[in-house]
N, C-alpha and C positions, 0 to 999 in steps of 0.2 A: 584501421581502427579496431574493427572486431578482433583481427589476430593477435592485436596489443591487449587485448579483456581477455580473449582465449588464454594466453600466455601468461597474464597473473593469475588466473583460475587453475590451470595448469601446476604450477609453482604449490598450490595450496592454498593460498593465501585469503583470510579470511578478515574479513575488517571488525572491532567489537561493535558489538551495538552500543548507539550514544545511548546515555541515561534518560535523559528528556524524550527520545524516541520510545523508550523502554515503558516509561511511564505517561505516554499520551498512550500506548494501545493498553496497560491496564487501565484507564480511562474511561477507554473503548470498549473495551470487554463487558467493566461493571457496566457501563450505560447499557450495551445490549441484554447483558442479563437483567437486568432493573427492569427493562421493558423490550421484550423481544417485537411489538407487535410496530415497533418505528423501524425497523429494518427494510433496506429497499429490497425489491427481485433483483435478478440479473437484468432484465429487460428492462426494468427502472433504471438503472446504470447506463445502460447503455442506450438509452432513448435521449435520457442528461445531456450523455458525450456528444452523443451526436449531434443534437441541437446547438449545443453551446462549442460545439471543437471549430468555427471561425470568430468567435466573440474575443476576440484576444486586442 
């Protein structure tokens, strides 16, 4: 599987970004500038993952 992703990487080959993806991280962006002080840490993030990575 990986040498199948190596090998379209390889090639070049670059996928476009969707628009809706485009425009959920402008979003994202304004929201953090509007208020940078809701922003997690790194260790916020990853304290989340951890907790929550068998709740599926």
């Amino acid at each position: 599987m990986f040498r199948l992703w190596d090998q379209i990487l390889d090639t070049g080959w670059q996928p476009s970004p969707d628009p809706a993806l485009l425009a959920e991280l402008d979003r994202r962006l304004a929201a953090h500038a509007a208020d940078p002080s809701r922003a997690l840490t790194r260790d916020q993030v990853v304290d989340h993952v951890r907790r929550n990575r068998y709740c599926m």
